[in-house]
py3Dmol code that shows the C-alpha trace and the ligand (Angstrom):
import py3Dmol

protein = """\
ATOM      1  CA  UNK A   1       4.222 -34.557  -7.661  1.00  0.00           C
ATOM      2  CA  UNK A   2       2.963 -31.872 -10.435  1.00  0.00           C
ATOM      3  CA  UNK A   3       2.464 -28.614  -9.046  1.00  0.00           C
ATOM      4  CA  UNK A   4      -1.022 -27.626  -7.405  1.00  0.00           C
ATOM      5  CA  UNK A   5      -3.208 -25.605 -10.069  1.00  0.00           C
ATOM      6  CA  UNK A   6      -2.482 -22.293  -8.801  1.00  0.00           C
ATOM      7  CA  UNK A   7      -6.273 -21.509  -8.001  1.00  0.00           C
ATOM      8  CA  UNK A   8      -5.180 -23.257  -4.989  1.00  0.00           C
ATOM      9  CA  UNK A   9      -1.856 -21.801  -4.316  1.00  0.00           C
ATOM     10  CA  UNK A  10      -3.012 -19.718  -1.392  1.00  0.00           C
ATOM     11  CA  UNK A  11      -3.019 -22.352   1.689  1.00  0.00           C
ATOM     12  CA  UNK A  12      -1.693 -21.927   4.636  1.00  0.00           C
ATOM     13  CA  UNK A  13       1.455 -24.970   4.461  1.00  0.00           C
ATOM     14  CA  UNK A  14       2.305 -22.992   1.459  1.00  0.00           C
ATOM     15  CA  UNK A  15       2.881 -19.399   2.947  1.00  0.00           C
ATOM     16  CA  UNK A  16       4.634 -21.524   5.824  1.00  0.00           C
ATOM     17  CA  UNK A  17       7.144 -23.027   3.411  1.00  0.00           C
ATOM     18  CA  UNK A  18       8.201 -19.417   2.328  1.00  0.00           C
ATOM     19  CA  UNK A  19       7.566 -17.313   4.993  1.00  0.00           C
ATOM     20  CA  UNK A  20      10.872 -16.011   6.231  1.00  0.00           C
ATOM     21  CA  UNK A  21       9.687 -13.216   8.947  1.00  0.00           C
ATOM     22  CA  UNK A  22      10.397 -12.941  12.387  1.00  0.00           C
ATOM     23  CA  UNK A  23       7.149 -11.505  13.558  1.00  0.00           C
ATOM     24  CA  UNK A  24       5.025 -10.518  10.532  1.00  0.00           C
ATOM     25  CA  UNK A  25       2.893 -13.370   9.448  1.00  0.00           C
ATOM     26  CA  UNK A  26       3.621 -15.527  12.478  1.00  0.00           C
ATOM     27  CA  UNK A  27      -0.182 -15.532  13.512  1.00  0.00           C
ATOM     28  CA  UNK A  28      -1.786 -15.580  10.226  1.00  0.00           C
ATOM     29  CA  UNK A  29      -5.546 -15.936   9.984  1.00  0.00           C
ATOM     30  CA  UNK A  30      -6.491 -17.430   5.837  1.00  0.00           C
ATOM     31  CA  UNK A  31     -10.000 -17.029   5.295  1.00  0.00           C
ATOM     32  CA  UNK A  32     -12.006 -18.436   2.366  1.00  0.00           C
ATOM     33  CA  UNK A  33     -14.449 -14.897   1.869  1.00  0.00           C
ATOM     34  CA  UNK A  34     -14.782 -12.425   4.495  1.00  0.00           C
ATOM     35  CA  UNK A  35     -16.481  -8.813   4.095  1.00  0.00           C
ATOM     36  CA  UNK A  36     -13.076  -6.688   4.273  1.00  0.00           C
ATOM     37  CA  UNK A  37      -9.529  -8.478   5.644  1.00  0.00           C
ATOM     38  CA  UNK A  38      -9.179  -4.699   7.662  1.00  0.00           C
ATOM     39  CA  UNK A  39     -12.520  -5.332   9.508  1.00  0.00           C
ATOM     40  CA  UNK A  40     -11.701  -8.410  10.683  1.00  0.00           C
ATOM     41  CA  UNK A  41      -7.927  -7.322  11.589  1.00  0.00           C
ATOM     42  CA  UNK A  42      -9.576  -4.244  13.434  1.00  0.00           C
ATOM     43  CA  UNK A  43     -11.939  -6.445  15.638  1.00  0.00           C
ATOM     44  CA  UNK A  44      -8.706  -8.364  16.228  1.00  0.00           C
ATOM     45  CA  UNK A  45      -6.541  -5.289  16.854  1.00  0.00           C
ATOM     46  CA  UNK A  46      -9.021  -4.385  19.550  1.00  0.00           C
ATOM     47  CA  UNK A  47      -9.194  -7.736  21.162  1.00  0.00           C
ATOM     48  CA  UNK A  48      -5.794  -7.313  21.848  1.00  0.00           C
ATOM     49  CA  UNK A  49      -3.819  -9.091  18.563  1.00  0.00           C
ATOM     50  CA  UNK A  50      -0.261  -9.065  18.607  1.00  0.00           C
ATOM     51  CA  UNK A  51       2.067  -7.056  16.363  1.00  0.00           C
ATOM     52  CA  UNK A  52       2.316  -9.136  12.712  1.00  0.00           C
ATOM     53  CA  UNK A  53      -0.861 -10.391  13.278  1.00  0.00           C
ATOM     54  CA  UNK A  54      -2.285 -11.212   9.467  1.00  0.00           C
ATOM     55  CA  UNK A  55      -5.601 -11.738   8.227  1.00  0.00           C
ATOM     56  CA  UNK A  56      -5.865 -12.764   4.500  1.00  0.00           C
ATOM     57  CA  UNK A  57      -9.012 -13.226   2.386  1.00  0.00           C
ATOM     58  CA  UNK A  58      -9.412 -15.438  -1.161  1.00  0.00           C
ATOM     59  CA  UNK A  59     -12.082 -13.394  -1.516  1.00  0.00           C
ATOM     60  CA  UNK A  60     -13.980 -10.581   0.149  1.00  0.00           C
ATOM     61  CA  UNK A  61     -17.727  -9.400  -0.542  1.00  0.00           C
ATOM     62  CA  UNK A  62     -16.801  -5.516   0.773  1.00  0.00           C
ATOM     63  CA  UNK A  63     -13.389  -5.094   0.234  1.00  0.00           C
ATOM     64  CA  UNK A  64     -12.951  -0.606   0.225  1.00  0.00           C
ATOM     65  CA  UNK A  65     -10.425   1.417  -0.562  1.00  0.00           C
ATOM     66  CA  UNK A  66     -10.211   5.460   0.840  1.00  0.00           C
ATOM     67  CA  UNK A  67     -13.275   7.285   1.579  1.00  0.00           C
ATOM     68  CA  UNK A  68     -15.858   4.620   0.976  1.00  0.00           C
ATOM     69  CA  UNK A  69     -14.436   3.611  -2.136  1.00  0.00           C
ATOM     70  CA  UNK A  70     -14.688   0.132  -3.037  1.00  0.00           C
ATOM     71  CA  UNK A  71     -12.072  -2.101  -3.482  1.00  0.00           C
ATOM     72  CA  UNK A  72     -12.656  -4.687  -6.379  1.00  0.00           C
ATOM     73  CA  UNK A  73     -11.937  -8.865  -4.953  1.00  0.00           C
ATOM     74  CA  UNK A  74     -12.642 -11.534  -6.946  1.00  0.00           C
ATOM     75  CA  UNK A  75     -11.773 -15.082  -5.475  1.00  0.00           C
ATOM     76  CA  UNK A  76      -9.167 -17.569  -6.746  1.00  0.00           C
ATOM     77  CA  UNK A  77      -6.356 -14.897  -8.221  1.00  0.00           C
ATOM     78  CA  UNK A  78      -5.184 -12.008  -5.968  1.00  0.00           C
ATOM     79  CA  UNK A  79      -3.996 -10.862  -2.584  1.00  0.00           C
ATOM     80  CA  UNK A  80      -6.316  -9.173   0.085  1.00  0.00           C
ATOM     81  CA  UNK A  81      -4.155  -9.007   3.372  1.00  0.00           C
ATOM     82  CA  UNK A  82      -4.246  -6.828   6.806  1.00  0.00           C
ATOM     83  CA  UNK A  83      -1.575  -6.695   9.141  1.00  0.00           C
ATOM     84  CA  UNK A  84      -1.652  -5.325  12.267  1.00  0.00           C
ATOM     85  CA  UNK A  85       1.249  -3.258  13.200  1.00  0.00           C
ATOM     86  CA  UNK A  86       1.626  -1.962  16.849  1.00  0.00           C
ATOM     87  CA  UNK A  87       5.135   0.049  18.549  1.00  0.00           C
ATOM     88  CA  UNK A  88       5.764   2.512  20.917  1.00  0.00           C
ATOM     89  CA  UNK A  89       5.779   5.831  20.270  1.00  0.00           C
ATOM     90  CA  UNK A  90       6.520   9.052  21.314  1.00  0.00           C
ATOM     91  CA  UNK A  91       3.177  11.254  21.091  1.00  0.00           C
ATOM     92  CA  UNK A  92       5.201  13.769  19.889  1.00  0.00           C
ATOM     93  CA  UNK A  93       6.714  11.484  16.784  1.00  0.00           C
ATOM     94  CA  UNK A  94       3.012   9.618  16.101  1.00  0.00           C
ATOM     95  CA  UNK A  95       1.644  12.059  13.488  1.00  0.00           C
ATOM     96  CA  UNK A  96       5.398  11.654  11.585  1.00  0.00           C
ATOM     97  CA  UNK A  97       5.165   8.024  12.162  1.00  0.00           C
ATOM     98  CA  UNK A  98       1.510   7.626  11.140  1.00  0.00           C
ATOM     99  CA  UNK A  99       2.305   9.026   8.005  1.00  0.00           C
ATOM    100  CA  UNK A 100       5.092   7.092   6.907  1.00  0.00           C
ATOM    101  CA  UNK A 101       3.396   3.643   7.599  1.00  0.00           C
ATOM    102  CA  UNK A 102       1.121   3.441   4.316  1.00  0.00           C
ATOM    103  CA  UNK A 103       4.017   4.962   2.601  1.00  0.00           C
ATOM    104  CA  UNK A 104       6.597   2.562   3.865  1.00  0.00           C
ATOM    105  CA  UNK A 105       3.765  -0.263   2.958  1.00  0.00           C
ATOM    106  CA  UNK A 106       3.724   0.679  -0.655  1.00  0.00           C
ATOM    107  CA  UNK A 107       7.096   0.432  -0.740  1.00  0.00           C
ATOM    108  CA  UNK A 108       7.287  -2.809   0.465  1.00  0.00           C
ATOM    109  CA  UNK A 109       4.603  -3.914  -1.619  1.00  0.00           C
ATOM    110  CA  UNK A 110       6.501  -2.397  -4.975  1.00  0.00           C
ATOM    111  CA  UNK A 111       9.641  -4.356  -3.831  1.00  0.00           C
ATOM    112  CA  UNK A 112       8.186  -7.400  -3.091  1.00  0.00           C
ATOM    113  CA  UNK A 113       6.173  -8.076  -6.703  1.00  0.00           C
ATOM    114  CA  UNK A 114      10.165  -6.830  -8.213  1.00  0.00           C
ATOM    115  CA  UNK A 115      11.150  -9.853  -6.192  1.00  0.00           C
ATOM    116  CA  UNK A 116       9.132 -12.377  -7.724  1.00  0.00           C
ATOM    117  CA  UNK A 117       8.073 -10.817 -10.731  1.00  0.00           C
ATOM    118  CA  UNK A 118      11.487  -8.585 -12.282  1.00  0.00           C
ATOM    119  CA  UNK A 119       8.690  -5.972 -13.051  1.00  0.00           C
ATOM    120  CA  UNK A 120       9.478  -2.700 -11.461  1.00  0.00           C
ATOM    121  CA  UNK A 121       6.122  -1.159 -10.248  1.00  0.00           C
ATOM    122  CA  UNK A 122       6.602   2.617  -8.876  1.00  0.00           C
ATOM    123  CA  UNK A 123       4.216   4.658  -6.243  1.00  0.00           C
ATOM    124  CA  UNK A 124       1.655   7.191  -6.755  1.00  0.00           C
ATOM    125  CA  UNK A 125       1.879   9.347  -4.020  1.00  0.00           C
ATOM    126  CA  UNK A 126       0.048   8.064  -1.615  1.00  0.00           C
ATOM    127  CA  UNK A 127      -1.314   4.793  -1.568  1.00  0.00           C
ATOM    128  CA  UNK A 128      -1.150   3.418  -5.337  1.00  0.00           C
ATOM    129  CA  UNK A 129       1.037   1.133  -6.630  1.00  0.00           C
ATOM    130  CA  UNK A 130       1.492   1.673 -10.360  1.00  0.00           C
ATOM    131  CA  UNK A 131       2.762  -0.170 -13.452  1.00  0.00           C
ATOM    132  CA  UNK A 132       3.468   2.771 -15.805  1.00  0.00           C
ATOM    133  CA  UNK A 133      -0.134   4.255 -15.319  1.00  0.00           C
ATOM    134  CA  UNK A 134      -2.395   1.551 -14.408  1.00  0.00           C
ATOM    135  CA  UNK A 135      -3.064   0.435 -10.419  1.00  0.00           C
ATOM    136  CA  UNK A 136      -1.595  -2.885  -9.580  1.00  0.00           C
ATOM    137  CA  UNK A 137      -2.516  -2.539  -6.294  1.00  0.00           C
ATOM    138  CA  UNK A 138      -3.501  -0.206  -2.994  1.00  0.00           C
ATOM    139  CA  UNK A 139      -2.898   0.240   0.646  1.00  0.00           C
ATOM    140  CA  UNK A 140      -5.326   1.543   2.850  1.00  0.00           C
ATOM    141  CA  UNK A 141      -3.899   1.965   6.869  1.00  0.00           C
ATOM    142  CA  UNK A 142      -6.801   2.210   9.583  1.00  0.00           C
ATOM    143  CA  UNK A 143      -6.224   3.247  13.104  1.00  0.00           C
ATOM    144  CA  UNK A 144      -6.968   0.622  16.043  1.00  0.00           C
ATOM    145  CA  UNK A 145      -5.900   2.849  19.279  1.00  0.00           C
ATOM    146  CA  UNK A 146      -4.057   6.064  18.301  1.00  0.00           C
ATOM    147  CA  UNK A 147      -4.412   7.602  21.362  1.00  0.00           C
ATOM    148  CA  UNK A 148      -2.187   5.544  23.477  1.00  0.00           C
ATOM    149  CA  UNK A 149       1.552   5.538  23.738  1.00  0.00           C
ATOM    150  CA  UNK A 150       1.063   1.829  22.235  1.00  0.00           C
ATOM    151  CA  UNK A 151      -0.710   3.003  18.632  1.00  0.00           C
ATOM    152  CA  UNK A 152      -1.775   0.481  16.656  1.00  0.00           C
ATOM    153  CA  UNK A 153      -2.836   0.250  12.968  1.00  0.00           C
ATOM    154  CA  UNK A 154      -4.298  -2.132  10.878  1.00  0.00           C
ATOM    155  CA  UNK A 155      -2.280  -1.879   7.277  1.00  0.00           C
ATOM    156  CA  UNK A 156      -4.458  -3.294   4.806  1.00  0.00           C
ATOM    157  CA  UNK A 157      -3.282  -4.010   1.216  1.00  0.00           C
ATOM    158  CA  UNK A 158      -4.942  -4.990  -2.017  1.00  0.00           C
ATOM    159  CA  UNK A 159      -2.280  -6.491  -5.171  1.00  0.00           C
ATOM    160  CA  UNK A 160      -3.844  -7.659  -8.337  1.00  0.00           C
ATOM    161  CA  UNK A 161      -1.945 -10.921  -9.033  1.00  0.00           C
ATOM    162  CA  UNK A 162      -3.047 -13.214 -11.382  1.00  0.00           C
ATOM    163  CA  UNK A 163      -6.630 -11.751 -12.481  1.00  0.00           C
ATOM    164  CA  UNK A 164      -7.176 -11.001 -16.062  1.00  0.00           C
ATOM    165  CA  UNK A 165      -7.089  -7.318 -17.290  1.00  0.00           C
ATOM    166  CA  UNK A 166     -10.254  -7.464 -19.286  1.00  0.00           C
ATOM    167  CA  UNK A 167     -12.148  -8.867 -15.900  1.00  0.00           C
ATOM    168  CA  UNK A 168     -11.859  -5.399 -14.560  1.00  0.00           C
ATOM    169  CA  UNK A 169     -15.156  -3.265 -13.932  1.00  0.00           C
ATOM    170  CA  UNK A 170     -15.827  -1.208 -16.296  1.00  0.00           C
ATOM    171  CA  UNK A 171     -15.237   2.196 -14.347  1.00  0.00           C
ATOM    172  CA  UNK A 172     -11.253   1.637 -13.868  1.00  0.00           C
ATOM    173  CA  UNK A 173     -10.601  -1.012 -16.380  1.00  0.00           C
ATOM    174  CA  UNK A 174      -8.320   1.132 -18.060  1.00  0.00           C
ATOM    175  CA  UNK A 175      -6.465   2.255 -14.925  1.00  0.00           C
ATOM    176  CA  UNK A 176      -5.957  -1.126 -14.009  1.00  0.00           C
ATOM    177  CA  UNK A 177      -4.052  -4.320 -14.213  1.00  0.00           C
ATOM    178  CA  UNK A 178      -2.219  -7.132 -12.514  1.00  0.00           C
ATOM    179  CA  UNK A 179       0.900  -8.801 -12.153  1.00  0.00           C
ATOM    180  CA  UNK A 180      -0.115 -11.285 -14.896  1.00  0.00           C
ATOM    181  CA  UNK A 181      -1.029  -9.031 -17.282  1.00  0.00           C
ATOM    182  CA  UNK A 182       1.980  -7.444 -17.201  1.00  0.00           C
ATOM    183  CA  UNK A 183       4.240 -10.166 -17.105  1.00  0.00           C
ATOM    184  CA  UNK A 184       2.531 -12.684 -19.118  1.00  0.00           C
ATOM    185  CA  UNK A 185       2.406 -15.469 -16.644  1.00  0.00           C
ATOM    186  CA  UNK A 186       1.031 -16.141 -13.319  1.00  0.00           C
ATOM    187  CA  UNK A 187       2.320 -16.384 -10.276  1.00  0.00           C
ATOM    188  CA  UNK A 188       1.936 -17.906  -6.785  1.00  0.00           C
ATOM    189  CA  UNK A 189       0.353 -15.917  -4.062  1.00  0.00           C
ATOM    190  CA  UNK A 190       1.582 -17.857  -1.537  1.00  0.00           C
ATOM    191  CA  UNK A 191       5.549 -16.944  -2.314  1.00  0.00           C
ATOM    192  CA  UNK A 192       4.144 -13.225  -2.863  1.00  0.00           C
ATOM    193  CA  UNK A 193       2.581 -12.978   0.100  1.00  0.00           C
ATOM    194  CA  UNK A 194       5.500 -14.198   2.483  1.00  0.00           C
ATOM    195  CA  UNK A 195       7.819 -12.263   0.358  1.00  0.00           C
ATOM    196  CA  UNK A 196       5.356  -8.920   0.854  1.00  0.00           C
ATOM    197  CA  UNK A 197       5.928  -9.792   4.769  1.00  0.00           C
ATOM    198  CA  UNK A 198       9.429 -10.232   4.944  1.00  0.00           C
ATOM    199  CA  UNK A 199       9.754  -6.361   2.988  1.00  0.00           C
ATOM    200  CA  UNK A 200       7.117  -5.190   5.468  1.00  0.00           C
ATOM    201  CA  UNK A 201       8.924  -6.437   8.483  1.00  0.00           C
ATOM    202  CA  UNK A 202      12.478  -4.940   6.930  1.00  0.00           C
ATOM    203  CA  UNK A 203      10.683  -1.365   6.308  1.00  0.00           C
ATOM    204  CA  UNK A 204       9.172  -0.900   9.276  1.00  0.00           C
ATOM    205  CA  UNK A 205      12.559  -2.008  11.081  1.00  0.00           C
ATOM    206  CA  UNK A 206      14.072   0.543   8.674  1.00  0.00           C
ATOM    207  CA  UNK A 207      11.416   3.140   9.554  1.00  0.00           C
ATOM    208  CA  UNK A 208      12.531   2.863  13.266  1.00  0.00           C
ATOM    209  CA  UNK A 209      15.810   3.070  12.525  1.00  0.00           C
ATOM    210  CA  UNK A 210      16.718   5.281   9.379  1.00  0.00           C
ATOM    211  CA  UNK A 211      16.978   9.000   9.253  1.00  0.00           C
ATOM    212  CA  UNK A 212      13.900  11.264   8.338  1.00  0.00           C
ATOM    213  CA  UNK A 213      16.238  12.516   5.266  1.00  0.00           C
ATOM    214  CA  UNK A 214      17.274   8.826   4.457  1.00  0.00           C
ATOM    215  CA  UNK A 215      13.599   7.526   4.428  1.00  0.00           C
ATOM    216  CA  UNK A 216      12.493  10.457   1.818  1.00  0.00           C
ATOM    217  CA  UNK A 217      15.327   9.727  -0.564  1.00  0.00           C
ATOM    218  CA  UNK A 218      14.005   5.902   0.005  1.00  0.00           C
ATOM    219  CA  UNK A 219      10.713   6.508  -0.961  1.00  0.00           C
ATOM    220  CA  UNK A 220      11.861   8.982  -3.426  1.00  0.00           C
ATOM    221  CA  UNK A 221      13.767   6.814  -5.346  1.00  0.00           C
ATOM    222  CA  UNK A 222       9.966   4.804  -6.208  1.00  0.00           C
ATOM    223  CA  UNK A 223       7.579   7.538  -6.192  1.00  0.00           C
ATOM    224  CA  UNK A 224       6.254   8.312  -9.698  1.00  0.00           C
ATOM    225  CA  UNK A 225       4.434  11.232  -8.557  1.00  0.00           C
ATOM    226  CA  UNK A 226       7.992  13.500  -7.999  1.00  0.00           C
ATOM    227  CA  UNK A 227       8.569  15.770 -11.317  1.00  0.00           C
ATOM    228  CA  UNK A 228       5.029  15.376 -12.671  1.00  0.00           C
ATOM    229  CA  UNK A 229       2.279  17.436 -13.023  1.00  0.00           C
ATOM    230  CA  UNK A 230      -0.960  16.656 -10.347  1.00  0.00           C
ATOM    231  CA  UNK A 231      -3.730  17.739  -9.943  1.00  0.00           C
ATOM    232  CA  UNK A 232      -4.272  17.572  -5.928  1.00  0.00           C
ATOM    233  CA  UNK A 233      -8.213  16.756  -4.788  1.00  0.00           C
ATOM    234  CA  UNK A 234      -7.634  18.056  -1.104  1.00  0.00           C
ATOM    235  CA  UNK A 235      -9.943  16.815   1.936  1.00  0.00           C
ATOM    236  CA  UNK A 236     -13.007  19.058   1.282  1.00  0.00           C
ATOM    237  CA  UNK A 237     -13.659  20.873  -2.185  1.00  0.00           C
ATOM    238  CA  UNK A 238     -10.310  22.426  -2.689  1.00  0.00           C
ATOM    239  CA  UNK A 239      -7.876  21.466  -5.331  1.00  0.00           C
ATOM    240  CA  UNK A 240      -4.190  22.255  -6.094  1.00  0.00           C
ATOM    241  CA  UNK A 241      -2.513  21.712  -9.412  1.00  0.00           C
ATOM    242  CA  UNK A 242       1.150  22.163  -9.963  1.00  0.00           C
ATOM    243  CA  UNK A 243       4.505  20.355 -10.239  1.00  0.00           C
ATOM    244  CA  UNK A 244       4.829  17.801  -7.465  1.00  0.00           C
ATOM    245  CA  UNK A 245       8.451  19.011  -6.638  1.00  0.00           C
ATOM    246  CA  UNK A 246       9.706  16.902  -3.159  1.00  0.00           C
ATOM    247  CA  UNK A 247       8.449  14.966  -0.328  1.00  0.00           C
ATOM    248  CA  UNK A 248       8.728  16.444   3.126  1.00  0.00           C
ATOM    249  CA  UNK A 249      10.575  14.686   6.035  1.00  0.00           C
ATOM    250  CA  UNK A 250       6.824  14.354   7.348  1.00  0.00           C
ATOM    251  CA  UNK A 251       5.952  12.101   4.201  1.00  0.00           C
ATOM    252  CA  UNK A 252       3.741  15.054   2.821  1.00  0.00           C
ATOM    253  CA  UNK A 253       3.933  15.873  -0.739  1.00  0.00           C
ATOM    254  CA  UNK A 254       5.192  19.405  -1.550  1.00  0.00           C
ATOM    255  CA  UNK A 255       3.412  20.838  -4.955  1.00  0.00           C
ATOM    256  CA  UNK A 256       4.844  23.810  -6.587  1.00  0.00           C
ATOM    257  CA  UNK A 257       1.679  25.268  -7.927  1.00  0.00           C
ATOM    258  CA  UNK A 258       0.687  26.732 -11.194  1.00  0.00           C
ATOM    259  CA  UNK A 259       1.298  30.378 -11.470  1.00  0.00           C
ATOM    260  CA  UNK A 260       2.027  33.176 -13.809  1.00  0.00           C
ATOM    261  CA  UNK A 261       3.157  36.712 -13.717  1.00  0.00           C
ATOM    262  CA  UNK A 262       5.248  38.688 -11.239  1.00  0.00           C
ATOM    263  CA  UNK A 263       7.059  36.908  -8.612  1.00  0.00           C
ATOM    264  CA  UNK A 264       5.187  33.547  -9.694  1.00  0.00           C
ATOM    265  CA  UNK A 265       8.567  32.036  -9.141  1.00  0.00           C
ATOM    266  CA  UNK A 266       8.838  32.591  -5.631  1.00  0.00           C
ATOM    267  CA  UNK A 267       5.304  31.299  -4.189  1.00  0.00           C
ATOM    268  CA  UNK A 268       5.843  28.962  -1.432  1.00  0.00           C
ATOM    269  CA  UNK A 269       4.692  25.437  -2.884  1.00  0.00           C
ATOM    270  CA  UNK A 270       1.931  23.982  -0.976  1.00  0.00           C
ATOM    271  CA  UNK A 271       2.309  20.738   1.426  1.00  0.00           C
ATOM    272  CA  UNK A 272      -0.356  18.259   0.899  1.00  0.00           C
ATOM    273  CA  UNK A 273      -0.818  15.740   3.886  1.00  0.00           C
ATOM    274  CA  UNK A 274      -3.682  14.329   2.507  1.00  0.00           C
ATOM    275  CA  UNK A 275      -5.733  14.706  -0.679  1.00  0.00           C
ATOM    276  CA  UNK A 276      -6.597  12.251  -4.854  1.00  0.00           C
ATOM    277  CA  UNK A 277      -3.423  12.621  -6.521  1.00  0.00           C
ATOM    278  CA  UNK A 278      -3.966  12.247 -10.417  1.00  0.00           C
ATOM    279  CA  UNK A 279      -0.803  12.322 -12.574  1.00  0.00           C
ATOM    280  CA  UNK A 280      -1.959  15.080 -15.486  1.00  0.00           C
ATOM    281  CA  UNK A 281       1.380  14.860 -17.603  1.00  0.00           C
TER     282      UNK A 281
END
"""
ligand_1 = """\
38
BT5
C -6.868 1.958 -2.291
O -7.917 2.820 -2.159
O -6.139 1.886 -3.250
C -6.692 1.024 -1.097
C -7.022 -0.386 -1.447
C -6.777 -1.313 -0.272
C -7.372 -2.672 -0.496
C -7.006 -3.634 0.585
S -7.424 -5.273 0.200
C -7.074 -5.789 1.803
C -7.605 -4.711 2.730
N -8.992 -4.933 3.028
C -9.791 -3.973 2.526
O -11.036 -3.934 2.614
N -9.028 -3.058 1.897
C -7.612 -3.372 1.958
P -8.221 4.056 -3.109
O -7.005 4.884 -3.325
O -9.425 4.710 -2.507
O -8.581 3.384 -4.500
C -9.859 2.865 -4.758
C -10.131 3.059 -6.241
O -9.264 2.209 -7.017
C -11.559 2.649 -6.626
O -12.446 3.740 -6.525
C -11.386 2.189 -8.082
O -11.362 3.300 -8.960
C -9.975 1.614 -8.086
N -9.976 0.163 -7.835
C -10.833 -0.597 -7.108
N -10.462 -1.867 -7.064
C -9.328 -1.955 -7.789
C -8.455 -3.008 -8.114
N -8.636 -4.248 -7.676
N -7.376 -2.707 -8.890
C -7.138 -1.461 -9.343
N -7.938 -0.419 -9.068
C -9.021 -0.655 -8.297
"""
view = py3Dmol.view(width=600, height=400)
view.addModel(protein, "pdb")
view.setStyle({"model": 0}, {"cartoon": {"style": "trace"}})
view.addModel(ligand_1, "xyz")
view.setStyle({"model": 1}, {"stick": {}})
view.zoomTo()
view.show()
């Protein structure tokens, strides 16, 4: 039989036949169009959904990014997913924890599209995923009960797949692309999405498991915001610019900042937990 036109690749049959997971993707919800794939996880989380829940969109009419920021979705050619992740955790280890899970998700989102793709997209501290300097795709990680010992997040995650780099809106068009566009042929969503799961599922089994020192050489290894100059747009109106020199065992991102003159050298660089990373050189 020929292959299905891959406009229809996304079904659910198909992510069965590759999904490879023990937990993630297990209850997996495909919807045509919804508003955002993390609103409907949310309502889920709070109903009660079980860890690896997924909710995935072929569309969605308000799909957002950070801060109210929208989150561009056409129908037919990318991924829109939301998985909710739940584990028990110390209180004293849930800030650490809760901000290594979107890190941990872009990682598993870079190494998944290397798996099916040979491209090798790196991180933009944060939440971006990058080929060379254009977005590829996002994460965005909402909290669904924090304030138990039983946290529980909804990781939501946005890759650009097969959608055509001149389709972009006009605002980011050149800051953005897809896996197509960089690779010069399309590819199935289906195998991408249960091959995003299974990398998911491994990192978060890693995050349990590894070291605080081996998870920031991990993440090190893909983040394209260590060595470069940024320019830091903290929560607020403040700003830092500098050399983005390490990443702290707390997933923060330590900038070295711009200074001249006497004793310049030994100013203590600043650790950003939260803030716009742009890359200025
Ligand atoms: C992100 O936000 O990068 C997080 C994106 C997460 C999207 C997923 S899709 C499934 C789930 N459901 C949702 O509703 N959301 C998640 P941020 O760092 O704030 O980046 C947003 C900015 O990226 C926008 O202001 C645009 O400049 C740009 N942008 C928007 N859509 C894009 C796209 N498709 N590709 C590349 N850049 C885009």
């Amino acid at each position: 039989m020929p292959a299905p036109p891959l406009s229809t690749d996304l079904t659910l049959d198909a992510i069965r036949r590759h999904l490879r997971t023990r937990t993630v993707g297990q209850t997996l919800e495909l919807l045509d169009e919804t508003s955002s794939t993390n609103t409907v996880a949310l309502t889920l989380a709070h109903a009660g959904a079980s860890d690896g829940t997924v909710v995935l969109a072929d569309h969605q009419t308000a799909g957002r990014g950070r801060l109210g920021r929208a989150w561009h979705s056409p129908r037919g050619s990318n991924l829109y997913c939301s998985i909710v992740l739940r584990r028990d955790i110390e209180p004293e280890h849930l800030a650490n924890w809760l901000s290594w899970v979107p890190l941990t998700a872009g990682m598993a989102a870079a190494r998944a599209m290397t798996c099916i793709s040979d491209l090798r997209p790196m991180l933009k501290w944060p939440n971006d995923i990058l080929m060379g300097s254009r977005k590829v795709g996002g994460v965005l990680c909402e909290g669904a009960g924090l304030q138990k010992r039983h946290p529980c997040v909804v990781v939501g995650i946005g890759m650009n797949v097969n959608v055509e780099a001149n389709s972009f809106p006009d605002e980011f068009r050149e800051h953005a692309t897809s896996l197509a566009a960089e690779a010069g042929r399309q590819f199935n969503r289906a195998e991408l999405l249960a091959t995003l799961l299974r990398e998911l599922e491994t990192v978060w089994e890693e995050l349990s498991a590894q070291s605080g020192a081996e998870r920031v050489r991990g993440y090190s290894r893909v983040c394209a915001t260590l060595g470069r100059t940024v320019e830091v747009q903290l929560l607020g109106n403040a700003s830092v610019r500098g050399r983005a020199i390490a990443i702290g065992l707390d997933g923060s991102l330590h900038v070295r900042q711009d200074a001249t003159g006497e004793g310049a050298g030994h100013i203590e660089p600043v650790i950003v937990r939260a803030g716009d990373v742009v890359h200025v050189r």
